[in-house]
N, CA and C atoms of all chains as a GROMACS GRO file, in nm:
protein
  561
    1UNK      N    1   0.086  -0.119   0.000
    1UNK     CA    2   0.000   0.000   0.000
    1UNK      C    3   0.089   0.124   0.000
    2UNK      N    4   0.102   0.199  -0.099
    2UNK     CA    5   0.207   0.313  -0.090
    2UNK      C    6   0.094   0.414  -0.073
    3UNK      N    7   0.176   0.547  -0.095
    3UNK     CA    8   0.120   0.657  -0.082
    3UNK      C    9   0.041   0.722  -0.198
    4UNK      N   10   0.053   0.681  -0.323
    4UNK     CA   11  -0.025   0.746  -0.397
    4UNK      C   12  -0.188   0.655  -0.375
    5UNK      N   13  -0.155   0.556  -0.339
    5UNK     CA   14  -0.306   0.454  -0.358
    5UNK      C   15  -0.375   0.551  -0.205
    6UNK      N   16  -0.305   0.580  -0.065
    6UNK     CA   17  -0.366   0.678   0.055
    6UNK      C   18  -0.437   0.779  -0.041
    7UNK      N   19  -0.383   0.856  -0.060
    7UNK     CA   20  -0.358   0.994  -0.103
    7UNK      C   21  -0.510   1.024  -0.217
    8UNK      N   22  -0.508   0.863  -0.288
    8UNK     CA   23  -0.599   0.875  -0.418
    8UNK      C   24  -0.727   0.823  -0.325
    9UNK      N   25  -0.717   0.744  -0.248
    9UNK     CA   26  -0.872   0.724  -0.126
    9UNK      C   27  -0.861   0.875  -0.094
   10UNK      N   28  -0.796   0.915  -0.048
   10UNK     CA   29  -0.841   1.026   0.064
   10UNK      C   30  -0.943   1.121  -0.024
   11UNK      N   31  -0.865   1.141  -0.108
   11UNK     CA   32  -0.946   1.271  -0.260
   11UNK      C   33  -1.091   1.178  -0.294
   12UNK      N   34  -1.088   1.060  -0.276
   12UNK     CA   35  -1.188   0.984  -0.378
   12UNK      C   36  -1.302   0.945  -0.224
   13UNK      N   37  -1.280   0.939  -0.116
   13UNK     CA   38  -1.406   0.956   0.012
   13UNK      C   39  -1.475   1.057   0.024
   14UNK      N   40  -1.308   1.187   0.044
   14UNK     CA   41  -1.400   1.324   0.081
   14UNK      C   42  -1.519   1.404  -0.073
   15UNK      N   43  -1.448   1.327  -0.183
   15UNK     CA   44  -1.543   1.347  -0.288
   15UNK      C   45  -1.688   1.275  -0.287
   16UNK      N   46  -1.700   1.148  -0.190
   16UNK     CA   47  -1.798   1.086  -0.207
   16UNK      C   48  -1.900   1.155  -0.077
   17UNK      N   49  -1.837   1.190   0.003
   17UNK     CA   50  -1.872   1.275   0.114
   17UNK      C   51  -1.959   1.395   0.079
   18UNK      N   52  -1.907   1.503  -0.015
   18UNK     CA   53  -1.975   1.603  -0.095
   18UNK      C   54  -2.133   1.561  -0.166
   19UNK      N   55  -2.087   1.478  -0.271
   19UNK     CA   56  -2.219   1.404  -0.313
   19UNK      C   57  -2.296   1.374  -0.223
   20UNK      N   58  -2.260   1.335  -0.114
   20UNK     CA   59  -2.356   1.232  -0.047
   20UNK      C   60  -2.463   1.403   0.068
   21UNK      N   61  -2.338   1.472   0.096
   21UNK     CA   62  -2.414   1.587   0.142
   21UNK      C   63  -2.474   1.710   0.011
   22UNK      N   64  -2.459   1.678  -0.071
   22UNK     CA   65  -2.540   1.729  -0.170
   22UNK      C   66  -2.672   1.709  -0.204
   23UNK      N   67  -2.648   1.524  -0.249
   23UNK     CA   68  -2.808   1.484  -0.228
   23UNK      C   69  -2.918   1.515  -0.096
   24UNK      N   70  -2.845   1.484   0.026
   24UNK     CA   71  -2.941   1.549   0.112
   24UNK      C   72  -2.986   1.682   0.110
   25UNK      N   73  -2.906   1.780   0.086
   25UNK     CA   74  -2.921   1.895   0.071
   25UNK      C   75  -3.022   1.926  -0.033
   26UNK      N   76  -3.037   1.884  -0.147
   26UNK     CA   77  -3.144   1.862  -0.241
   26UNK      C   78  -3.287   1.778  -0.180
   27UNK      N   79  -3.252   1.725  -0.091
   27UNK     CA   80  -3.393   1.678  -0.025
   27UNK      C   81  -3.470   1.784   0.096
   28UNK      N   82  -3.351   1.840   0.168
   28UNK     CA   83  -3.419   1.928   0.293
   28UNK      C   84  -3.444   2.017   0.294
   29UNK      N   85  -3.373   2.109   0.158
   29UNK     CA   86  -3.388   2.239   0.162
   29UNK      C   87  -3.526   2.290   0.093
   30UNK      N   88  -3.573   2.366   0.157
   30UNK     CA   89  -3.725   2.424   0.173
   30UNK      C   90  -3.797   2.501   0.021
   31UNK      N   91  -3.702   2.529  -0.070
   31UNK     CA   92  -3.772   2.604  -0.178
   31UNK      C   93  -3.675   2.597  -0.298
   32UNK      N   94  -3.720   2.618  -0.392
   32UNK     CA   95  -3.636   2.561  -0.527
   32UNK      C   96  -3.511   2.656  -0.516
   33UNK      N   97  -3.487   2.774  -0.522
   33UNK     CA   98  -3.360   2.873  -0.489
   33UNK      C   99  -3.276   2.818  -0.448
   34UNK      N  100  -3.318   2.764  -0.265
   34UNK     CA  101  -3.202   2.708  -0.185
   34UNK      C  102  -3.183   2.578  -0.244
   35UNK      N  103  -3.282   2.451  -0.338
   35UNK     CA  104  -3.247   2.360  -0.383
   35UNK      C  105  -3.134   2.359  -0.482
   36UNK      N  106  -3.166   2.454  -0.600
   36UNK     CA  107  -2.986   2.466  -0.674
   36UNK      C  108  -2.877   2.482  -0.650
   37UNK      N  109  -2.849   2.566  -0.503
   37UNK     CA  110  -2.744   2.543  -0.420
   37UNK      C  111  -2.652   2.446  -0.404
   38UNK      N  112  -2.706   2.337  -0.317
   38UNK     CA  113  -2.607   2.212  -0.352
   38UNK      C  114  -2.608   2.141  -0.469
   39UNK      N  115  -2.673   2.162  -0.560
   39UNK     CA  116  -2.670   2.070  -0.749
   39UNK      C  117  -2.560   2.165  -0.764
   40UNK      N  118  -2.554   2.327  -0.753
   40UNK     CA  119  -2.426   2.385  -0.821
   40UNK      C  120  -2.268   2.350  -0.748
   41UNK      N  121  -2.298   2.365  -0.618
   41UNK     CA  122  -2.182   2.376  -0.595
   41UNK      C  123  -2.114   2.216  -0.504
   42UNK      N  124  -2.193   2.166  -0.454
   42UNK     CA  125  -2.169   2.067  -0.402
   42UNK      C  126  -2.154   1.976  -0.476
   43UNK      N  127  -2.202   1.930  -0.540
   43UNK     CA  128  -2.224   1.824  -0.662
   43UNK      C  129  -2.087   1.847  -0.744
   44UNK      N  130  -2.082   1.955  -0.806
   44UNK     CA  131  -1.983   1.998  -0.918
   44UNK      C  132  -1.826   1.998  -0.806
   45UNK      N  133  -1.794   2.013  -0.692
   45UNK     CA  134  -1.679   2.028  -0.594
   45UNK      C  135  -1.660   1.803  -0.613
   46UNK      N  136  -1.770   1.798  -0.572
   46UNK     CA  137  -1.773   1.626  -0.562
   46UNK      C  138  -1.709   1.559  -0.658
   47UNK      N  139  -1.781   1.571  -0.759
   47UNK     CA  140  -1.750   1.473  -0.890
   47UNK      C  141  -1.576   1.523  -0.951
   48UNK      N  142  -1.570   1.630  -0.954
   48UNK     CA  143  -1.389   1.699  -0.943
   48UNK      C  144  -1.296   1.624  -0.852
   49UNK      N  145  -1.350   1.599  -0.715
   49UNK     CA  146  -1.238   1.520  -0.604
   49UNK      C  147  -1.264   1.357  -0.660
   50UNK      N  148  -1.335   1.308  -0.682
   50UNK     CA  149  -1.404   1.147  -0.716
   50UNK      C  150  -1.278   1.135  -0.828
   51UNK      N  151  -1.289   1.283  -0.923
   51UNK     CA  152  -1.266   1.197  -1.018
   51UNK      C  153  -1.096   1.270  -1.040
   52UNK      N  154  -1.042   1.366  -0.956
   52UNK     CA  155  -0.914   1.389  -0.956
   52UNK      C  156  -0.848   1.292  -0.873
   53UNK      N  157  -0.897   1.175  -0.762
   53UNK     CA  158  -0.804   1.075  -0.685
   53UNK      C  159  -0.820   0.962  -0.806
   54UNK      N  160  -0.954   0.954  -0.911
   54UNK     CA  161  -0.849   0.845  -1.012
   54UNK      C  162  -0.769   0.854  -1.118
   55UNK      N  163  -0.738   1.017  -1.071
   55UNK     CA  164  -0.659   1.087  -1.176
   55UNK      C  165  -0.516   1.010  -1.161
   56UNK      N  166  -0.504   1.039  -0.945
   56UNK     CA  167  -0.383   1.022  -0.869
   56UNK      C  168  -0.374   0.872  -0.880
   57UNK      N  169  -0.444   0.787  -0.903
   57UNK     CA  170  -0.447   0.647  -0.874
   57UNK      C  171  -0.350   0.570  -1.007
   58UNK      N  172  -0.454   0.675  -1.120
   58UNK     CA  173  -0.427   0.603  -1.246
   58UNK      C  174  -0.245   0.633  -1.287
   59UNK      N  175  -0.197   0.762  -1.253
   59UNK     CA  176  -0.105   0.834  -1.234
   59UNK      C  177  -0.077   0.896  -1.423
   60UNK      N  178   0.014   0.880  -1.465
   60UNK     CA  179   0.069   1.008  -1.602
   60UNK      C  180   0.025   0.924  -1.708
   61UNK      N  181  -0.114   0.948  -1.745
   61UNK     CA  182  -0.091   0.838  -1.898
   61UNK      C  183  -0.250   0.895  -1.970
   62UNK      N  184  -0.292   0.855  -2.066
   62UNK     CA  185  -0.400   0.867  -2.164
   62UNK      C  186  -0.528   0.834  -2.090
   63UNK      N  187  -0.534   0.780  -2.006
   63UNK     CA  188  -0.686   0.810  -1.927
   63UNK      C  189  -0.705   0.893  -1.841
   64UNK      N  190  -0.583   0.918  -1.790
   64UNK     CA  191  -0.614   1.061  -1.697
   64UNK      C  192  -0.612   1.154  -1.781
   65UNK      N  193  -0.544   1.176  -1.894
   65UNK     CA  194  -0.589   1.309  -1.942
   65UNK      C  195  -0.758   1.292  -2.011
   66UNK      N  196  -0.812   1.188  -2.037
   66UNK     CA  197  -0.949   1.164  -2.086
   66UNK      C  198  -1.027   1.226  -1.932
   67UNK      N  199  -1.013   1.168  -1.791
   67UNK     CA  200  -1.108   1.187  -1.687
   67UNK      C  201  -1.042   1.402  -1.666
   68UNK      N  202  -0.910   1.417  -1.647
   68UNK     CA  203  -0.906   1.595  -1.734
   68UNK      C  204  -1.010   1.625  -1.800
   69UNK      N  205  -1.017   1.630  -1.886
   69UNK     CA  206  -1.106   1.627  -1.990
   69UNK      C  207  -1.266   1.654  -1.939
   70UNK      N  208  -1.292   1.547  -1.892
   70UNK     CA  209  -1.462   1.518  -1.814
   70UNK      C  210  -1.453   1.633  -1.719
   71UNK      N  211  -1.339   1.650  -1.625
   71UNK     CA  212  -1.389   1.774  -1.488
   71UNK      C  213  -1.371   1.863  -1.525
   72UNK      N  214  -1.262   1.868  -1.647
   72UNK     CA  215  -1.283   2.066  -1.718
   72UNK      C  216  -1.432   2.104  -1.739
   73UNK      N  217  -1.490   2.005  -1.847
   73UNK     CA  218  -1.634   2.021  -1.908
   73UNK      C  219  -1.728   2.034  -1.810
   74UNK      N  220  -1.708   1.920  -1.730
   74UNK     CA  221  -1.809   1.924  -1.601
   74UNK      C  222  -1.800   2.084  -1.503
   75UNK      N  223  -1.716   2.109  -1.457
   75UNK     CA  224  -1.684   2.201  -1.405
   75UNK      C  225  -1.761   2.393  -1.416
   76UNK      N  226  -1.737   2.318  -1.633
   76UNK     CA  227  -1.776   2.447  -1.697
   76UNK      C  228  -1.961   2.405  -1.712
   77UNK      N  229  -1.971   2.324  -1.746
   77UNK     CA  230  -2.123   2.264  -1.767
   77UNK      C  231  -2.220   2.282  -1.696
   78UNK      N  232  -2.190   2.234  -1.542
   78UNK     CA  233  -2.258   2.214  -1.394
   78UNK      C  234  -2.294   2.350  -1.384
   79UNK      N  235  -2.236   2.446  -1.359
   79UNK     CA  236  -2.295   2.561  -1.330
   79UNK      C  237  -2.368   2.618  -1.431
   80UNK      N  238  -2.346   2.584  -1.534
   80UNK     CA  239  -2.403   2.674  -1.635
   80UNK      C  240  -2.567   2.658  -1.658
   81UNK      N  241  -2.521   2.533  -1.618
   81UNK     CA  242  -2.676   2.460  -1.646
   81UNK      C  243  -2.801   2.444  -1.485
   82UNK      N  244  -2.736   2.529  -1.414
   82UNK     CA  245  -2.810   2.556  -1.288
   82UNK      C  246  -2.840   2.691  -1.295
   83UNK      N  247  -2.761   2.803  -1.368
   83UNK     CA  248  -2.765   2.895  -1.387
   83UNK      C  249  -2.892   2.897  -1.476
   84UNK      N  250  -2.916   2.826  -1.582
   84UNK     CA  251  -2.997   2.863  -1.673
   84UNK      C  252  -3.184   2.825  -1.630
   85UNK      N  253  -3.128   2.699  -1.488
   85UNK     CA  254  -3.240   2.634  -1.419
   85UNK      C  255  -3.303   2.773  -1.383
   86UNK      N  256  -3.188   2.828  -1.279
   86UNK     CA  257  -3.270   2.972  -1.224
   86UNK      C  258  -3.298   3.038  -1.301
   87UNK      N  259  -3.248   3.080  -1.370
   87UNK     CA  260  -3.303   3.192  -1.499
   87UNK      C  261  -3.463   3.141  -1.533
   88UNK      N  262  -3.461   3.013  -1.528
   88UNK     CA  263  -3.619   2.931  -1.633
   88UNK      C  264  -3.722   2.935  -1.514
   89UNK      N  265  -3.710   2.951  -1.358
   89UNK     CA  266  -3.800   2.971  -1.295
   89UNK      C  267  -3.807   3.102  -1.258
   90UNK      N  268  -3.722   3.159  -1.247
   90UNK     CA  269  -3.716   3.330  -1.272
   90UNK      C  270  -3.838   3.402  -1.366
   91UNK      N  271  -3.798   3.359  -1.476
   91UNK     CA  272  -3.889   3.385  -1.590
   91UNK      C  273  -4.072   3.319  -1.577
   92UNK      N  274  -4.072   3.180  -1.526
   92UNK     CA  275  -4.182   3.171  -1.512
   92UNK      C  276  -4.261   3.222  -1.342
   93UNK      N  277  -4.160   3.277  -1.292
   93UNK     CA  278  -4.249   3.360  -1.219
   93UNK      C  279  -4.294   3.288  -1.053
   94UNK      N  280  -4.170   3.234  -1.044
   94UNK     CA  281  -4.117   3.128  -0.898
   94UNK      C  282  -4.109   3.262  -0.783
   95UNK      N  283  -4.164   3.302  -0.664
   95UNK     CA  284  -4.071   3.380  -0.608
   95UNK      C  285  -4.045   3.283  -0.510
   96UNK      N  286  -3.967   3.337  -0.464
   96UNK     CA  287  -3.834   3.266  -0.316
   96UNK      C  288  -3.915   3.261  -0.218
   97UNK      N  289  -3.865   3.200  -0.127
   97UNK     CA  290  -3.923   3.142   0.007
   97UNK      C  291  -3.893   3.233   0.106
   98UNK      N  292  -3.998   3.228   0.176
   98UNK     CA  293  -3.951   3.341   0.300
   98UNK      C  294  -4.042   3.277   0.422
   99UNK      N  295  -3.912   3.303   0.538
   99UNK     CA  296  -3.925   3.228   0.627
   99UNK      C  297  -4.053   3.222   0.711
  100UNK      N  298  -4.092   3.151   0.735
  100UNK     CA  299  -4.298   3.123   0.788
  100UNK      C  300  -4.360   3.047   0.699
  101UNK      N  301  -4.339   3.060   0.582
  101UNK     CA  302  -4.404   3.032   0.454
  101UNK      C  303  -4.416   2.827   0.445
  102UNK      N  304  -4.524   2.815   0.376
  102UNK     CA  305  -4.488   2.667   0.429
  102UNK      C  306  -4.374   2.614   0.323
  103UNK      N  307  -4.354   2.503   0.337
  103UNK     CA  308  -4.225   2.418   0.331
  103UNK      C  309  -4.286   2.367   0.185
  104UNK      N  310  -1.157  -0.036  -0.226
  104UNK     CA  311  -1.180   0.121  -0.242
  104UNK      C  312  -1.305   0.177  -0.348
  105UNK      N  313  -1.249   0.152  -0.464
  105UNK     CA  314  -1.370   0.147  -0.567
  105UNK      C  315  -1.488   0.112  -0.559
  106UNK      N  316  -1.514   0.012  -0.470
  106UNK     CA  317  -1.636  -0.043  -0.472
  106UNK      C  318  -1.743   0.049  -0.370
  107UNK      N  319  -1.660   0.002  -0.257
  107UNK     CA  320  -1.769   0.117  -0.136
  107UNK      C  321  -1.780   0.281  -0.227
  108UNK      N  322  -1.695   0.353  -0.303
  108UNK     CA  323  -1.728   0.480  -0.333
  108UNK      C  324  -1.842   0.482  -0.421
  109UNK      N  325  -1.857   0.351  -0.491
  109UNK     CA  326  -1.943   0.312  -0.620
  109UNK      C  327  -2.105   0.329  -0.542
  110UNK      N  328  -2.066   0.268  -0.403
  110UNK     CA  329  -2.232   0.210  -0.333
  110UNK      C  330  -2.245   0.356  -0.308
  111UNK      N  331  -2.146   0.420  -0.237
  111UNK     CA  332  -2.212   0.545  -0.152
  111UNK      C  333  -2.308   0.655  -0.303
  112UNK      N  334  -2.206   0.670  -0.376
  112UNK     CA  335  -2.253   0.743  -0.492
  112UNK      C  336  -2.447   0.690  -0.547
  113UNK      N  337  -2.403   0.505  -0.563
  113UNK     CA  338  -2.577   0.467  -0.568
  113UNK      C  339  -2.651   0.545  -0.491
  114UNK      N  340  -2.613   0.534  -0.346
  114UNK     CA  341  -2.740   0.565  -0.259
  114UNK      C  342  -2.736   0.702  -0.292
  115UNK      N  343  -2.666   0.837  -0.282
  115UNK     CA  344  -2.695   0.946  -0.319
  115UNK      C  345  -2.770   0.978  -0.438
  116UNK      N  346  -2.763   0.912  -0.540
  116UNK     CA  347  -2.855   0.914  -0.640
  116UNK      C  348  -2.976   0.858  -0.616
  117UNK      N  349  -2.973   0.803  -0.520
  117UNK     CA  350  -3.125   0.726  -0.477
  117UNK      C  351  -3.225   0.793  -0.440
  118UNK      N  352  -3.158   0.874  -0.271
  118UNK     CA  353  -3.158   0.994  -0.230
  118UNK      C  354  -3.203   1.136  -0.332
  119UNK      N  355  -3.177   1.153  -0.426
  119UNK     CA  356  -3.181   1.272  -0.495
  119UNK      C  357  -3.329   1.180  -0.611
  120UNK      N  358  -3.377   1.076  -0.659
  120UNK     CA  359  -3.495   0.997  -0.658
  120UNK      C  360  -3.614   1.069  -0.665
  121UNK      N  361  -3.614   1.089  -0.505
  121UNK     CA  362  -3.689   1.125  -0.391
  121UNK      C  363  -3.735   1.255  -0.456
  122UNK      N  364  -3.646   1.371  -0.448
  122UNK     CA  365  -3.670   1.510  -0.528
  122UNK      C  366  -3.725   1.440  -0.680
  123UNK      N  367  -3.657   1.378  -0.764
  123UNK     CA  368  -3.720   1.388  -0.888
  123UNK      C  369  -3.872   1.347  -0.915
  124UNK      N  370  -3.920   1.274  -0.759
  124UNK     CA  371  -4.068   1.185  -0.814
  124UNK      C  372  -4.136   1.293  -0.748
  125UNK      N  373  -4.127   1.341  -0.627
  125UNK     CA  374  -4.200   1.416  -0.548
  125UNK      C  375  -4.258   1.599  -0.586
  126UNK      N  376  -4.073   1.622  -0.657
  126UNK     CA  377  -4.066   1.750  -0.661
  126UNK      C  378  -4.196   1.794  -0.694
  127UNK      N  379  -4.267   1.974  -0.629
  127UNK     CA  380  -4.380   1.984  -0.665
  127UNK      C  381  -4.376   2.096  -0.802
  128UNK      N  382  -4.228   2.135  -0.862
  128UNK     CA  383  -4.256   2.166  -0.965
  128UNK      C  384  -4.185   2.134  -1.081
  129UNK      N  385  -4.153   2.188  -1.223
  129UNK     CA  386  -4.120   2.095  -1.336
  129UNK      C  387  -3.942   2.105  -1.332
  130UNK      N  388  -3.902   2.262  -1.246
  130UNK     CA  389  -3.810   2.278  -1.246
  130UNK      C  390  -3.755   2.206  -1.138
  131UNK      N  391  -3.808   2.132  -1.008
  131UNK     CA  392  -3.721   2.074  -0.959
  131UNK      C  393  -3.670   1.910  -0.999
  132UNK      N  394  -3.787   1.902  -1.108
  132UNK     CA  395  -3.763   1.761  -1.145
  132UNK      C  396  -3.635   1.733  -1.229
  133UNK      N  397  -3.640   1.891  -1.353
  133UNK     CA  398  -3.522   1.869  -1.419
  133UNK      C  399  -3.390   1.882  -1.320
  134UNK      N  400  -3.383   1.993  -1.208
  134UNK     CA  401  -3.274   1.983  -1.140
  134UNK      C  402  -3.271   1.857  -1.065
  135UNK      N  403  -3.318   1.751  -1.038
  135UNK     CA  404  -3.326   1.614  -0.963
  135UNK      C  405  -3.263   1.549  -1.104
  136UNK      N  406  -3.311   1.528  -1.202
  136UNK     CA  407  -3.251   1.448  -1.327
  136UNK      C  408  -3.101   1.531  -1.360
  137UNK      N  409  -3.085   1.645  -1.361
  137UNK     CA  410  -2.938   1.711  -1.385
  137UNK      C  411  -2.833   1.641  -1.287
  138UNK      N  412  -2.862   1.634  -1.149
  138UNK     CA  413  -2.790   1.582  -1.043
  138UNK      C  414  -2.761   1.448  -1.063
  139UNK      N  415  -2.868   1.345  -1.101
  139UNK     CA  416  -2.835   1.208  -1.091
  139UNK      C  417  -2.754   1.185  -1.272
  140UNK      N  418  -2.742   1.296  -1.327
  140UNK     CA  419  -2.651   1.273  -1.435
  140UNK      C  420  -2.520   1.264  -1.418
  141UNK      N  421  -2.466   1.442  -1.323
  141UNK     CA  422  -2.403   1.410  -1.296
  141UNK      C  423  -2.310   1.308  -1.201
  142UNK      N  424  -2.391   1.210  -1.147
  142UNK     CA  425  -2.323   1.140  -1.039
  142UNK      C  426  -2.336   1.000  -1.172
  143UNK      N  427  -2.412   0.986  -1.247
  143UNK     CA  428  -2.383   0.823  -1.313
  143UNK      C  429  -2.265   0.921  -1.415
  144UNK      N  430  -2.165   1.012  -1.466
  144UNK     CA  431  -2.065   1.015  -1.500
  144UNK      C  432  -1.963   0.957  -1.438
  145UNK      N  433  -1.971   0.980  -1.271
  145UNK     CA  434  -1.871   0.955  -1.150
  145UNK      C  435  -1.858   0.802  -1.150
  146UNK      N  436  -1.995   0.772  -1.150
  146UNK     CA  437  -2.050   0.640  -1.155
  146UNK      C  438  -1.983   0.559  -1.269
  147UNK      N  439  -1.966   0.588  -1.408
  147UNK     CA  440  -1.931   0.514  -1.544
  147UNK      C  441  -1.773   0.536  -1.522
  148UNK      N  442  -1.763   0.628  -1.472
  148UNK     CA  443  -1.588   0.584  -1.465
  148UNK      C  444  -1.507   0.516  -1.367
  149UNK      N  445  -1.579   0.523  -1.209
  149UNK     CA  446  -1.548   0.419  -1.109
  149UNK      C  447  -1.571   0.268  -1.159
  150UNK      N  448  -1.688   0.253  -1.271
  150UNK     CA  449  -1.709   0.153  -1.320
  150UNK      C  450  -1.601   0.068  -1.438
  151UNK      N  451  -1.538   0.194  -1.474
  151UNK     CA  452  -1.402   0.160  -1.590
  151UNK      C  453  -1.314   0.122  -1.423
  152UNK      N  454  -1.310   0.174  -1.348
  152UNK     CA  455  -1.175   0.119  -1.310
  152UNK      C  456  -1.214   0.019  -1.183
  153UNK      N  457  -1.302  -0.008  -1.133
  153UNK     CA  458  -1.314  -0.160  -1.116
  153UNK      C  459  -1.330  -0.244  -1.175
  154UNK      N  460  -1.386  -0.258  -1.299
  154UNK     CA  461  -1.358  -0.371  -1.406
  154UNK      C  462  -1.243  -0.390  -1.478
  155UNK      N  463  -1.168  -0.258  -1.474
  155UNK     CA  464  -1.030  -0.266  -1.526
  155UNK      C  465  -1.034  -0.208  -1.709
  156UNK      N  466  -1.152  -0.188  -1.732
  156UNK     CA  467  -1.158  -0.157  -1.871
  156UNK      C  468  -1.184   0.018  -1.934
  157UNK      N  469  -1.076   0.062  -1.929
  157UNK     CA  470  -1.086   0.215  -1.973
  157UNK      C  471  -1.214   0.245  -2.042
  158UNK      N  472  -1.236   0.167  -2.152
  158UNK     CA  473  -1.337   0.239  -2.259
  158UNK      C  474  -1.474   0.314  -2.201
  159UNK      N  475  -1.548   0.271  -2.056
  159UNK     CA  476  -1.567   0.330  -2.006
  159UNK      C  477  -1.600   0.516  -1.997
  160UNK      N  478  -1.493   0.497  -2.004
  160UNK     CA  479  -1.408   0.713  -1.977
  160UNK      C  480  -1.504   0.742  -2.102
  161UNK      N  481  -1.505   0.734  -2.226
  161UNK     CA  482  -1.560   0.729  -2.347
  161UNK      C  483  -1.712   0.766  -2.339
  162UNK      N  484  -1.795   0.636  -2.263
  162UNK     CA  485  -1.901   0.668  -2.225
  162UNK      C  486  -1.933   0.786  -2.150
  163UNK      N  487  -1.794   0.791  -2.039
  163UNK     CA  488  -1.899   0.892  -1.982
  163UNK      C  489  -1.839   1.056  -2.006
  164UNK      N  490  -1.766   1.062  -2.078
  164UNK     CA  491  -1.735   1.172  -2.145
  164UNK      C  492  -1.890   1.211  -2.243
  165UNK      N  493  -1.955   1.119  -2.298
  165UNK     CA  494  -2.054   1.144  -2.376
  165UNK      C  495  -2.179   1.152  -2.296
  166UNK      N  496  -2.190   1.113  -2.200
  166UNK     CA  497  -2.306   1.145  -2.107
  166UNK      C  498  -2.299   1.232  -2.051
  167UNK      N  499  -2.152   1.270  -2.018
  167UNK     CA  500  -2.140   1.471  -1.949
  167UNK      C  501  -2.226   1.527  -2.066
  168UNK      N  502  -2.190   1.538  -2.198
  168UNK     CA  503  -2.253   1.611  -2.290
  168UNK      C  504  -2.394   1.593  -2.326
  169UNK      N  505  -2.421   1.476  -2.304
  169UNK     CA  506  -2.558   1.437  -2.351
  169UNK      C  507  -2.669   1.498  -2.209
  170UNK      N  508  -2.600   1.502  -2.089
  170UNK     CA  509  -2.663   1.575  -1.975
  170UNK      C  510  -2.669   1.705  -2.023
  171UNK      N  511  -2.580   1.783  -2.032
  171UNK     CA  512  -2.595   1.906  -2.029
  171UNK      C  513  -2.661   1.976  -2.087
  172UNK      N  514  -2.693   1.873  -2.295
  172UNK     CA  515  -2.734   1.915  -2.348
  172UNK      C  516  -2.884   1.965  -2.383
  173UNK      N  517  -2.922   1.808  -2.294
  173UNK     CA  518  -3.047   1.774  -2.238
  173UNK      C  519  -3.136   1.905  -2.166
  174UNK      N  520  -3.043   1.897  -2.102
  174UNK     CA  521  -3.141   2.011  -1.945
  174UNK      C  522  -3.123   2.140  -2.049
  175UNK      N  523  -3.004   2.201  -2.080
  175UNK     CA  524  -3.045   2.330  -2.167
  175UNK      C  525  -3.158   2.339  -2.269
  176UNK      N  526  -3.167   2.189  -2.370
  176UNK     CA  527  -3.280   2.201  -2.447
  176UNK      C  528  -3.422   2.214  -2.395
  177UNK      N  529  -3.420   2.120  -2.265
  177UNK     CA  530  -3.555   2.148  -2.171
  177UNK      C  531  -3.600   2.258  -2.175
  178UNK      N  532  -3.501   2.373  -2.136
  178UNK     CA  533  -3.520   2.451  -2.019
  178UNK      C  534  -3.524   2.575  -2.155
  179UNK      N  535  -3.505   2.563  -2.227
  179UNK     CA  536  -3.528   2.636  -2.342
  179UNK      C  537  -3.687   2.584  -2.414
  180UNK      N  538  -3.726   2.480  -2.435
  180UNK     CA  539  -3.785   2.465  -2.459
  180UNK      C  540  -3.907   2.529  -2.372
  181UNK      N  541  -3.892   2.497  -2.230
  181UNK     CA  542  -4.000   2.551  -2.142
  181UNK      C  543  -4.006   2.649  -2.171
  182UNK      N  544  -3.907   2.745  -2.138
  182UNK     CA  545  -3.873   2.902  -2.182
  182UNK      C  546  -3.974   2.977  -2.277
  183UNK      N  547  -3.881   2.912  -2.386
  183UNK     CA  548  -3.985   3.022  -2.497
  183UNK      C  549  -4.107   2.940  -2.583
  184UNK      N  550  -4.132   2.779  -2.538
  184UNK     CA  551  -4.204   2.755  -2.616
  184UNK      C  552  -4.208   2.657  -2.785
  185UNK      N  553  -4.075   2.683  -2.801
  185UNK     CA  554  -4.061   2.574  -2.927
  185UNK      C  555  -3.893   2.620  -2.919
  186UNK      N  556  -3.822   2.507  -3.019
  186UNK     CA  557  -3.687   2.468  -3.013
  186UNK      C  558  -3.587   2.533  -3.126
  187UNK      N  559  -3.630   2.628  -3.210
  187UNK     CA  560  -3.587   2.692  -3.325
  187UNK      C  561  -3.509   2.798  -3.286
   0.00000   0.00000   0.00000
């Protein structure tokens, strides 16, 4: 067991850790606003650590630059496409939650 | 190693399910389907490297795109109404 195989768990738990508090976060939070929250940023932080420890695992060769590849796009993608979520309930006329209001 | 990260990732997508059947509007359903996209990418490539077979990466390089492309066409579509 050397150190790059530690090193590539450690990146590849605390990434599964994110997801896993993302999805909840998508279940508890009270109104669609605070729901895109963790899809943007939690989710998109997650799948980056998941998939930079099998970057570290795989180490210098042609599939790590392919999973490169996936977290650039992802990175640029994920938000963009939460961005455009809010924009589409924006437009149809969603307002935000305010606190009292039911759940 | 691979394997337990593989389960935890299932159940979070399981978890996020929950929002896509329940959600009470159209936009939280697509953000519930955006989320469990991105986690079966995470998913198709933990899957290349416990089976040991790269080609994998391939797939899910094309499902990043095929997600993304997805929810923008939705969400355009909802938007203005037709796809032109």
């Amino acid at each position: 067991m050397d150190i790059r195989t530690i090193v590539s768990g450690v990146f590849l738990f605390t990434g599964c850790f994110f997801m896993f508090v993302a999805s909840i976060g998508i279940i508890r939070f009270p109104d669609f606003y605070s729901r895109i929250h963790p899809a943007g940023k939690g989710d998109t932080m997650g799948q980056a650590m998941v998939l930079i420890g099998l970057m570290i695992y795989e180490g210098f060769s042609f599939v790590s630059l392919k999973l490169l590849i996936i977290v650039i796009f992802i990175l640029i993608a994920n938000p963009t496409a939460t961005h455009a979520l809010a924009n589409a309930a924006y437009v149809a006329g969603l307002k935000p939650w305010k606190k009292g209001d039911k759940r | 190693m691979f394997d337990v990260a593989a389960i935890i990732i299932v159940l979070a997508a399981a978890l996020v399910l929950y929002r896509a059947i329940r959600g009470p509007m159209v936009c939280d359903r697509v953000l519930a389907v955006n989320v469990i996209g991105t986690k079966t990418v995470v998913l198709l490539a933990l899957i290349g490297f416990i089976y040991k077979r790269p080609y994998f990466l391939d797939i899910a390089l094309v499902y990043a795109l095929i997600n993304f492309i997805a929810t923008i066409a939705f969400l355009k579509y909802r938007e203005m109404g037709r796809l032109d």
